[in-house]
PDBQT receptor file of N, H, CA, C and O in Angstrom, charges set to zero:
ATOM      1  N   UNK A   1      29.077   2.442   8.811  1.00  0.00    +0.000 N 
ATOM      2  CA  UNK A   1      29.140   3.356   9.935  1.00  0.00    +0.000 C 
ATOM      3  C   UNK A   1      28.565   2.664  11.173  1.00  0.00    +0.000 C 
ATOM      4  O   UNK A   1      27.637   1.855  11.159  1.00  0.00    +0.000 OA
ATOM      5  N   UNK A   2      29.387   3.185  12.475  1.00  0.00    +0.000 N 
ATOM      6  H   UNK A   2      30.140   3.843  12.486  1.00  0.00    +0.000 HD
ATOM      7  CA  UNK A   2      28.534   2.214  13.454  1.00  0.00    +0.000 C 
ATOM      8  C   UNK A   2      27.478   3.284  14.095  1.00  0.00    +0.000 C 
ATOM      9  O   UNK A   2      27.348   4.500  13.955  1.00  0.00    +0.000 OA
ATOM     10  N   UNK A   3      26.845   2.392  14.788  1.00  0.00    +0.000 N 
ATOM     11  H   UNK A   3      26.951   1.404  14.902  1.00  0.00    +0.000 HD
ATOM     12  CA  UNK A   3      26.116   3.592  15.863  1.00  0.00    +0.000 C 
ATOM     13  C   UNK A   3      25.817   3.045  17.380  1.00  0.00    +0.000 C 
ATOM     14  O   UNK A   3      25.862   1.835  17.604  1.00  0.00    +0.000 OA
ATOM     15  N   UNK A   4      25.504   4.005  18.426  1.00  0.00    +0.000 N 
ATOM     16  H   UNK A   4      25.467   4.987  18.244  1.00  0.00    +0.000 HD
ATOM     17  CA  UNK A   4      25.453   3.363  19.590  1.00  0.00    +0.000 C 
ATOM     18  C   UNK A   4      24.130   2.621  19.828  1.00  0.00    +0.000 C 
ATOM     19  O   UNK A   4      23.153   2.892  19.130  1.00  0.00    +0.000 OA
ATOM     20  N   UNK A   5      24.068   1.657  20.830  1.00  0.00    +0.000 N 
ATOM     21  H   UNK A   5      24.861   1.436  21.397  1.00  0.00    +0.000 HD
ATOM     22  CA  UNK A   5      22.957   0.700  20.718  1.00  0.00    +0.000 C 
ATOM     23  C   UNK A   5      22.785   0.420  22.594  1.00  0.00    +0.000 C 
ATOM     24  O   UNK A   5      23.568   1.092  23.265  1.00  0.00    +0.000 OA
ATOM     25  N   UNK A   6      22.024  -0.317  23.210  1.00  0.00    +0.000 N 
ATOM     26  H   UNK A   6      21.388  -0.863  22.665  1.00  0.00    +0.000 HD
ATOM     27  CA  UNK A   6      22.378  -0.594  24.158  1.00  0.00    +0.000 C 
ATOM     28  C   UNK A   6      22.036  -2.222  24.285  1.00  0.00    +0.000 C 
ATOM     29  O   UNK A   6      21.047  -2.848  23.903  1.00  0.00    +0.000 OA
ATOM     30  N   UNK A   7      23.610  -2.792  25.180  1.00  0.00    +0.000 N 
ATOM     31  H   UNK A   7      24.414  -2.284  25.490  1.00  0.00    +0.000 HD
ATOM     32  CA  UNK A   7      23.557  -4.127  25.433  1.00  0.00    +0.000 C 
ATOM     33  C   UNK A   7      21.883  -4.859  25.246  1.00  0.00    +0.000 C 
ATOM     34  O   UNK A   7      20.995  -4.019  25.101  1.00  0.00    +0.000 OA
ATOM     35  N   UNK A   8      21.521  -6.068  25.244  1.00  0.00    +0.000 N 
ATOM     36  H   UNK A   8      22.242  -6.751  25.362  1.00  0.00    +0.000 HD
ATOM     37  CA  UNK A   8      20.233  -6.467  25.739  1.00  0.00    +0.000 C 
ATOM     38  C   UNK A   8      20.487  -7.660  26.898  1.00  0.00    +0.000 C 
ATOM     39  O   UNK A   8      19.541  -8.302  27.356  1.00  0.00    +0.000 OA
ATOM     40  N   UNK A   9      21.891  -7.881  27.320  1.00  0.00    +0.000 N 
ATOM     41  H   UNK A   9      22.659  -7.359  26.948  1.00  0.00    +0.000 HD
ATOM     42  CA  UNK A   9      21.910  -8.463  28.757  1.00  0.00    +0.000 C 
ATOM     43  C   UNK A   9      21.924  -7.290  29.758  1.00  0.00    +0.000 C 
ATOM     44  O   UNK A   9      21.043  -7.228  30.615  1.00  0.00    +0.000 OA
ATOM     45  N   UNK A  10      23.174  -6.087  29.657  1.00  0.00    +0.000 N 
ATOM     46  H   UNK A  10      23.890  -6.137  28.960  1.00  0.00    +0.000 HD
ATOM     47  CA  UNK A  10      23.459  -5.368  30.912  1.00  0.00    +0.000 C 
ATOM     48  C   UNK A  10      22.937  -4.136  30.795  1.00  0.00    +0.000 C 
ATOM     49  O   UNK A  10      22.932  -3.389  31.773  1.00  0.00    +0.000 OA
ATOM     50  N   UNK A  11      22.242  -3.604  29.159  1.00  0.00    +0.000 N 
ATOM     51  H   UNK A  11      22.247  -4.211  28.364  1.00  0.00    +0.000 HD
ATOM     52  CA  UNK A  11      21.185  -2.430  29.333  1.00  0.00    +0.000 C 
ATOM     53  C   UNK A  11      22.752  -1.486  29.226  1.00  0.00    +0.000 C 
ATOM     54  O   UNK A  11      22.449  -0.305  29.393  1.00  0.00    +0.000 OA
ATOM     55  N   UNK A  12      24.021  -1.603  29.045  1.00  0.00    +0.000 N 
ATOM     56  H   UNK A  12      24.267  -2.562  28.909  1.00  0.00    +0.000 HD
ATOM     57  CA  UNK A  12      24.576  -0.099  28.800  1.00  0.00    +0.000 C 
ATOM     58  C   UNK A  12      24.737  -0.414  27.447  1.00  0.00    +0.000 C 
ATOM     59  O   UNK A  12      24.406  -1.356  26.727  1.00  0.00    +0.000 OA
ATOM     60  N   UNK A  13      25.377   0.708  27.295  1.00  0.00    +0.000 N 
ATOM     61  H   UNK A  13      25.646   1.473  27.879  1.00  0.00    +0.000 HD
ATOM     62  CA  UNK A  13      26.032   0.894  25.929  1.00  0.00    +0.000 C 
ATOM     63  C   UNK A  13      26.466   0.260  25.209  1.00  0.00    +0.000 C 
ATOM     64  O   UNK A  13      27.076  -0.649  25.770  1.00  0.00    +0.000 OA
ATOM     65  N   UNK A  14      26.521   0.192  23.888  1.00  0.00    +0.000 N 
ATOM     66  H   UNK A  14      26.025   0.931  23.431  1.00  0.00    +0.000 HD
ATOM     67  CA  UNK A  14      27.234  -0.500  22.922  1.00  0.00    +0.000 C 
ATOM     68  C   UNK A  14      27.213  -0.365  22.152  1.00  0.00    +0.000 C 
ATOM     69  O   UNK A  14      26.572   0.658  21.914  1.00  0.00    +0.000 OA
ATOM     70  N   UNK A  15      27.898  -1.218  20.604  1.00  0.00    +0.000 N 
ATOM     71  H   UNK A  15      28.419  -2.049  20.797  1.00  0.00    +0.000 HD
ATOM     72  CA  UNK A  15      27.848  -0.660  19.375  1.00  0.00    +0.000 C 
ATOM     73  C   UNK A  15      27.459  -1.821  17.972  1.00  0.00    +0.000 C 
ATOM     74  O   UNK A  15      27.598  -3.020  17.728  1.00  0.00    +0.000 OA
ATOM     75  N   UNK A  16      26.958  -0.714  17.367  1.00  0.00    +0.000 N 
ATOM     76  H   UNK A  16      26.844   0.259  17.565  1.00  0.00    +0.000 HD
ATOM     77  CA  UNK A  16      26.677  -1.851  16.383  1.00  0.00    +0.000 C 
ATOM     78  C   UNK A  16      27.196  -1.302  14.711  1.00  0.00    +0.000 C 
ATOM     79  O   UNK A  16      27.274  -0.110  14.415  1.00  0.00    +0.000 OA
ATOM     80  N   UNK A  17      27.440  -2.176  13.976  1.00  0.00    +0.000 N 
ATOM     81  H   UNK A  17      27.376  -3.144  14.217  1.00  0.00    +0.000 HD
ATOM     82  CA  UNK A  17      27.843  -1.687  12.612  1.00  0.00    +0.000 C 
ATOM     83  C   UNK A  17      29.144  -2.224  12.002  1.00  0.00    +0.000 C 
ATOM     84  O   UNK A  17      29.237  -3.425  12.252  1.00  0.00    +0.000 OA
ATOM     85  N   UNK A  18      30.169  -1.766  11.299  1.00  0.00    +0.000 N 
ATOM     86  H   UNK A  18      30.094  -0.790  11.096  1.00  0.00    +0.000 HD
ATOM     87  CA  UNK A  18      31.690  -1.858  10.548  1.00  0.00    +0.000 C 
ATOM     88  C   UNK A  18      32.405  -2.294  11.733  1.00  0.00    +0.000 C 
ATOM     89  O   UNK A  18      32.926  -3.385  11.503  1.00  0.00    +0.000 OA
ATOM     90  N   UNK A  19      32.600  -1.947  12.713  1.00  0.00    +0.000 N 
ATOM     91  H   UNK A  19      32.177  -1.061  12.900  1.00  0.00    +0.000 HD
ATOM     92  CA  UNK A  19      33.613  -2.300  14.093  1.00  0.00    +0.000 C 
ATOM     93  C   UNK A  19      34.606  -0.745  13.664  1.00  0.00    +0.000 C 
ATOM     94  O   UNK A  19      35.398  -0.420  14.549  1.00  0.00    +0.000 OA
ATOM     95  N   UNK A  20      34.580   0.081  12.513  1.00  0.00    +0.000 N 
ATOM     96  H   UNK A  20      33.937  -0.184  11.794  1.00  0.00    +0.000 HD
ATOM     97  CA  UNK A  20      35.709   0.940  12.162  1.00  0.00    +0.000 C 
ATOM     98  C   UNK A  20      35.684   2.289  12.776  1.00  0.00    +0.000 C 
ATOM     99  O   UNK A  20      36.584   3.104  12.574  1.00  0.00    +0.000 OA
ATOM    100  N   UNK A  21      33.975   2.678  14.017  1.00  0.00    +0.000 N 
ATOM    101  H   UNK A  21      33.244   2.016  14.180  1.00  0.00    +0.000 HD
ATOM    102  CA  UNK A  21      33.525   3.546  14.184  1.00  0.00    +0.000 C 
ATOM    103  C   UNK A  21      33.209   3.662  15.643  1.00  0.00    +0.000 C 
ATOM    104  O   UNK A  21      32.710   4.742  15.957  1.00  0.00    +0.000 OA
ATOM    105  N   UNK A  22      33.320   3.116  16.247  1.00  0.00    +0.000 N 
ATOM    106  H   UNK A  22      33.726   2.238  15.992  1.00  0.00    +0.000 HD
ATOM    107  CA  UNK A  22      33.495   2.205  17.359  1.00  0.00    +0.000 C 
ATOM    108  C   UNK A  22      33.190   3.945  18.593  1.00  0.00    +0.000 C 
ATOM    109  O   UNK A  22      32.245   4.471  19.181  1.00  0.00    +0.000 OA
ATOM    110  N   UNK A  23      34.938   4.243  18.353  1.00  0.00    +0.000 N 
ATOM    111  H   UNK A  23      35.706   3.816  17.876  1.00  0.00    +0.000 HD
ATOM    112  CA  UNK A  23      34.900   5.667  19.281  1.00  0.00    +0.000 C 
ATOM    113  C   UNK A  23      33.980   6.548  18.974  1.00  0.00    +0.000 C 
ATOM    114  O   UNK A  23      33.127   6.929  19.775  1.00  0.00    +0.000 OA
ATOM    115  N   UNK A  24      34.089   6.969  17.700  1.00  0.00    +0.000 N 
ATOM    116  H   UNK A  24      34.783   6.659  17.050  1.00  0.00    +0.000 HD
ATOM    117  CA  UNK A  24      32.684   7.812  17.528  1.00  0.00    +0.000 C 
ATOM    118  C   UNK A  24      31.506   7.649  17.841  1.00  0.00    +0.000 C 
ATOM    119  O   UNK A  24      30.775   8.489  18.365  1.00  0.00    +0.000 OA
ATOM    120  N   UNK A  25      31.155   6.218  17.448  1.00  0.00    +0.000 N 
ATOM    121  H   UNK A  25      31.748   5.536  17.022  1.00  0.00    +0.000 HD
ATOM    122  CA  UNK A  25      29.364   5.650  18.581  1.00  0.00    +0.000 C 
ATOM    123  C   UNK A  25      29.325   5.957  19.832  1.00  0.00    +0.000 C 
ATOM    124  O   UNK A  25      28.296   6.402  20.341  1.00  0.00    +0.000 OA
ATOM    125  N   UNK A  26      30.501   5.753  20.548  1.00  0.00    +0.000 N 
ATOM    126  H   UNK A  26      31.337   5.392  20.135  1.00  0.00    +0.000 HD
ATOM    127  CA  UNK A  26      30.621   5.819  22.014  1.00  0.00    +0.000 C 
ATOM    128  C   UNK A  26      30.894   6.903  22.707  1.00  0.00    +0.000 C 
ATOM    129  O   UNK A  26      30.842   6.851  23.936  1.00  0.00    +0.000 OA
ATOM    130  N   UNK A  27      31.324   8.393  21.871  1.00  0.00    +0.000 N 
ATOM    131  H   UNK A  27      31.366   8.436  20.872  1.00  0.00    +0.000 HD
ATOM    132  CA  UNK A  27      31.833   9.073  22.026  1.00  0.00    +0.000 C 
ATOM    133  C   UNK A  27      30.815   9.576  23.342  1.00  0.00    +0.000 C 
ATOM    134  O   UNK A  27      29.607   9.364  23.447  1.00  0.00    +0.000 OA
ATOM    135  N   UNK A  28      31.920  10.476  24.517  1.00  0.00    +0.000 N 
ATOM    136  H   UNK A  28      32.902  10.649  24.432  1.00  0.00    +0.000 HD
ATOM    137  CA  UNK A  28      31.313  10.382  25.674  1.00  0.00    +0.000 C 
ATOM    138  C   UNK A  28      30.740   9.763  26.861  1.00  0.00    +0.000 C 
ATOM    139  O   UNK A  28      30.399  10.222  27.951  1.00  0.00    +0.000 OA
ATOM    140  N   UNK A  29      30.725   8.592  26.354  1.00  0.00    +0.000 N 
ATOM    141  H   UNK A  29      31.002   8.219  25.468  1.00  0.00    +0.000 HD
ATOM    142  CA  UNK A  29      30.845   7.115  27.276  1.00  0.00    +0.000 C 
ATOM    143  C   UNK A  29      31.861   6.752  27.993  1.00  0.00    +0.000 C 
ATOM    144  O   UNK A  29      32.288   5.691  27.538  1.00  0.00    +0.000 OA
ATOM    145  N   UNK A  30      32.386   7.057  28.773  1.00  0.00    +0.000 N 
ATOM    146  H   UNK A  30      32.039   7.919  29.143  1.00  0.00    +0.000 HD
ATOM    147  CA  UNK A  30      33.072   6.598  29.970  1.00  0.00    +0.000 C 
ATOM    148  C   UNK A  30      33.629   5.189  29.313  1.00  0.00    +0.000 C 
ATOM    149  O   UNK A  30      32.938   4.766  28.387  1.00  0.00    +0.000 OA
ATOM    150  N   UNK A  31      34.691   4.475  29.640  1.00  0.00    +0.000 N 
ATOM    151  H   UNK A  31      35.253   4.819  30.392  1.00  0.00    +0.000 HD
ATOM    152  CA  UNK A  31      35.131   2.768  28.643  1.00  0.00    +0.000 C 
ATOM    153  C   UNK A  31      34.751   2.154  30.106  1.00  0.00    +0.000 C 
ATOM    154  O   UNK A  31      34.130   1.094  30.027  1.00  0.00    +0.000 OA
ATOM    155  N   UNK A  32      34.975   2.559  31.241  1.00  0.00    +0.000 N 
ATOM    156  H   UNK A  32      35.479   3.420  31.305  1.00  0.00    +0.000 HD
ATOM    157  CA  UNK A  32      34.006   1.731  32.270  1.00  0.00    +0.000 C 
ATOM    158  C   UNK A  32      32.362   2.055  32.420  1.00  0.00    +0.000 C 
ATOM    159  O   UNK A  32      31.887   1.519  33.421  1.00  0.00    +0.000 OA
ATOM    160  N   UNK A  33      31.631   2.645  31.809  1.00  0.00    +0.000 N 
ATOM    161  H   UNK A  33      32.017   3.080  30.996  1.00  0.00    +0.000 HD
ATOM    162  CA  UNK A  33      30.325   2.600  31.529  1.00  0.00    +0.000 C 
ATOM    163  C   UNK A  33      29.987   1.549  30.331  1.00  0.00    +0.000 C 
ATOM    164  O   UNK A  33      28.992   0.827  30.381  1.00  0.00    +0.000 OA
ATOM    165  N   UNK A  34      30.583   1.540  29.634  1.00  0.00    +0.000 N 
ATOM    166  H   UNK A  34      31.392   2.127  29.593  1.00  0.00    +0.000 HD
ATOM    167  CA  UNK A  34      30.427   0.496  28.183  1.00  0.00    +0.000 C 
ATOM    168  C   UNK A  34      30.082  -0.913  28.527  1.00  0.00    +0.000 C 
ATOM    169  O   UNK A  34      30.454  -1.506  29.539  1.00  0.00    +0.000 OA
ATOM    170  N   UNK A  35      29.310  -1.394  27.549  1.00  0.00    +0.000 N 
ATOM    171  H   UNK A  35      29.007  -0.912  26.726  1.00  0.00    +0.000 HD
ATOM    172  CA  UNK A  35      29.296  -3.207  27.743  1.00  0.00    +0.000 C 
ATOM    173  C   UNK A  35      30.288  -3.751  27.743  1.00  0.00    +0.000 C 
ATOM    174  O   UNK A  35      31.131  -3.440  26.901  1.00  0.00    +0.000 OA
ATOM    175  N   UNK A  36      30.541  -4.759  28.686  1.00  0.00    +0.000 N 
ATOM    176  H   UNK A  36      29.856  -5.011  29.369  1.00  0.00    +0.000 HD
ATOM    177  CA  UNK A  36      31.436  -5.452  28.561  1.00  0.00    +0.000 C 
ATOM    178  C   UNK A  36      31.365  -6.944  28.019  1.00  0.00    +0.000 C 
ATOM    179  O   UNK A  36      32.281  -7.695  27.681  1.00  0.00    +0.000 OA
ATOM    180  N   UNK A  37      29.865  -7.155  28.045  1.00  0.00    +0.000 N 
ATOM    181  H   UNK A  37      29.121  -6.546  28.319  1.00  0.00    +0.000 HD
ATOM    182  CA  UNK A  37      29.579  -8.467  28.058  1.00  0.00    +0.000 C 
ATOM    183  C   UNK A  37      30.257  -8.812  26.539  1.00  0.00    +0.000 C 
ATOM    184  O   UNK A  37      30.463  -7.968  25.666  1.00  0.00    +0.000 OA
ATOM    185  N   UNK A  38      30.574 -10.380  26.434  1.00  0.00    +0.000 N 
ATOM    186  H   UNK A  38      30.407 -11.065  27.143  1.00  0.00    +0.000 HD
ATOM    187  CA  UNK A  38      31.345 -11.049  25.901  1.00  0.00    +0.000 C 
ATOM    188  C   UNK A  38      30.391 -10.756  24.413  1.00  0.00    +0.000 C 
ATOM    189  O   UNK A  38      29.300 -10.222  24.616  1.00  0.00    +0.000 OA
ATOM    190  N   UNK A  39      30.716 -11.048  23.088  1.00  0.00    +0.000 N 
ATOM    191  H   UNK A  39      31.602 -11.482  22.923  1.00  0.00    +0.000 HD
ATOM    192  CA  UNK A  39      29.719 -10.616  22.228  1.00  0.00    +0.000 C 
ATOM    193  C   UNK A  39      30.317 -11.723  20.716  1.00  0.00    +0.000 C 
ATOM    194  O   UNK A  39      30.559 -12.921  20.861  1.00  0.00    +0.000 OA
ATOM    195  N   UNK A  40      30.393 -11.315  19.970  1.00  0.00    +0.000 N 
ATOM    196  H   UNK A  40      30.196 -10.341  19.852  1.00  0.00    +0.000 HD
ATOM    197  CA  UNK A  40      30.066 -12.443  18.348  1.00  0.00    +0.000 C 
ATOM    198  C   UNK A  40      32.171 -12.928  18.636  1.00  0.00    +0.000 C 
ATOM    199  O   UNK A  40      32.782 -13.946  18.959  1.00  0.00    +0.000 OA
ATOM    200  N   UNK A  41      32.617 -11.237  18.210  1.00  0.00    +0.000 N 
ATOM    201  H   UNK A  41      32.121 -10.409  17.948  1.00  0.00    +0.000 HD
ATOM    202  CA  UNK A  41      34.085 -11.483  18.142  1.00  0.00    +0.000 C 
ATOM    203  C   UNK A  41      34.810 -12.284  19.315  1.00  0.00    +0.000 C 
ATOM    204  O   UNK A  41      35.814 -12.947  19.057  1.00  0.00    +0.000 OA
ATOM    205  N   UNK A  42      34.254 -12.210  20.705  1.00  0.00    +0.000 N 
ATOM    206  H   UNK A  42      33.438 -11.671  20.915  1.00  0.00    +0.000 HD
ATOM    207  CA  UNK A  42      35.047 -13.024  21.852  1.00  0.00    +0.000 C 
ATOM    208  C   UNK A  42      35.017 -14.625  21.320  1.00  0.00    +0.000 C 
ATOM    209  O   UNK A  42      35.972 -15.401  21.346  1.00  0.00    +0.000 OA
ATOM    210  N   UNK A  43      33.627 -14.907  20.819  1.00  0.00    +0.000 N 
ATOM    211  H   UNK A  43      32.851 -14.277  20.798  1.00  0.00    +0.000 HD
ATOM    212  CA  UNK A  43      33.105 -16.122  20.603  1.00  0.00    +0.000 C 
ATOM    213  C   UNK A  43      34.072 -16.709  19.052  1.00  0.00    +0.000 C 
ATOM    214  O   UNK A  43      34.665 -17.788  19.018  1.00  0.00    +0.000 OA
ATOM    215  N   UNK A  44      34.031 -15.844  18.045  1.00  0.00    +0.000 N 
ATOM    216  H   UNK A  44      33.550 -14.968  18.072  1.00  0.00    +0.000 HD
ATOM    217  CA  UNK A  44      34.513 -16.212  16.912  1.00  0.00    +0.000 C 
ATOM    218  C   UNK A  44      36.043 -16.745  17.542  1.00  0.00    +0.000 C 
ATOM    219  O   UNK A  44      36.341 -17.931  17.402  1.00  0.00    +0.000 OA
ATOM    220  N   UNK A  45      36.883 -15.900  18.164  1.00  0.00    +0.000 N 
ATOM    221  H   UNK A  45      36.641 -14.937  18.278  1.00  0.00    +0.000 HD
ATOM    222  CA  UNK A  45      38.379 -16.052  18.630  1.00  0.00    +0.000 C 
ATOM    223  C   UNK A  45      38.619 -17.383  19.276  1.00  0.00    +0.000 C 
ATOM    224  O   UNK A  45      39.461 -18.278  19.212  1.00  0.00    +0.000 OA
ATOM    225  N   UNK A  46      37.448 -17.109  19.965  1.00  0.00    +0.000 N 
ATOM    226  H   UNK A  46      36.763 -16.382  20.017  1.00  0.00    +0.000 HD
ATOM    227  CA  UNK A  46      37.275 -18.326  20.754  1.00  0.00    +0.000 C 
ATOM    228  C   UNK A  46      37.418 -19.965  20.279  1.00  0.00    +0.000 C 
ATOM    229  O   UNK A  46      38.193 -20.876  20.569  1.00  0.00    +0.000 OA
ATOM    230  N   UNK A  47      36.061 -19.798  19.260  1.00  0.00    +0.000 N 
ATOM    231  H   UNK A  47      35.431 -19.058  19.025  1.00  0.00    +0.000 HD
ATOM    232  CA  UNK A  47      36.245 -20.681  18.339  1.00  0.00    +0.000 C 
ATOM    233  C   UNK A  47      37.841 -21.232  17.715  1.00  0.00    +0.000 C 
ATOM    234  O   UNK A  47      38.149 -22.420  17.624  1.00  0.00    +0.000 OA
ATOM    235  N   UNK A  48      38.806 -19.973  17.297  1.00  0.00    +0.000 N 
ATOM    236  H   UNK A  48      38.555 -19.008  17.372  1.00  0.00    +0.000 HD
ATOM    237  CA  UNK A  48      39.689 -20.614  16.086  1.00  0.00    +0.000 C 
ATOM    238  C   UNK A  48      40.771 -20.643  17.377  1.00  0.00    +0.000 C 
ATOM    239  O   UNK A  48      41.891 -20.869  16.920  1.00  0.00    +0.000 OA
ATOM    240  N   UNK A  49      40.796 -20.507  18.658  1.00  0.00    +0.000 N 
ATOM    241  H   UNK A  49      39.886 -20.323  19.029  1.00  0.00    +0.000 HD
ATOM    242  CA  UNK A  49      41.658 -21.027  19.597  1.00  0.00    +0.000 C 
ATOM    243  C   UNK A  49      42.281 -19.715  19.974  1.00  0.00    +0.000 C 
ATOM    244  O   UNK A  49      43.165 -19.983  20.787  1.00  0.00    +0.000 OA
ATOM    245  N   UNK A  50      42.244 -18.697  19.808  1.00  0.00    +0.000 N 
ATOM    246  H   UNK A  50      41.526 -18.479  19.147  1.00  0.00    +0.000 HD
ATOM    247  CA  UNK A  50      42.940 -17.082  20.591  1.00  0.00    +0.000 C 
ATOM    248  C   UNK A  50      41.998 -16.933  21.802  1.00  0.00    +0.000 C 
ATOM    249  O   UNK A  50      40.979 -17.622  21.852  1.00  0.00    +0.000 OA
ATOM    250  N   UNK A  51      42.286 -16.105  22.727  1.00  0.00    +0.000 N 
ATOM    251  H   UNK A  51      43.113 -15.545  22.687  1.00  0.00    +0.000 HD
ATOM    252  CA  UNK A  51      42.254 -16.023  23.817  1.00  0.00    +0.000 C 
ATOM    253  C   UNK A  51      41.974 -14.180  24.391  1.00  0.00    +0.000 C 
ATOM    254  O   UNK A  51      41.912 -13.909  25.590  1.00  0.00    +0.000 OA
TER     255      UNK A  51
């Protein structure tokens, strides 16, 4: 299950847990209030060459 958390670069919102719960952690969060900052999955993609 995930739950909401907040960034520790930009201090908003975010999530932590399965990735399967995502809307429900956030539920009521605005998707332009949310973190945006780059996080494990940008980096993993990154790594195997996706974009």
């Amino acid at each position: 299950m995930c739950e909401r958390t907040s960034c520790d670069k930009c201090k908003k919102p975010t999530w932590i847990g399965c990735g399967q719960h995502i809307e429900q952690a956030l539920a009521g969060v605005p998707q332009e209030d949310r973190c945006q900052c780059p996080g494990i999955f940008s980096r993993v993609k990154t790594w195997f060459g996706f974009k």
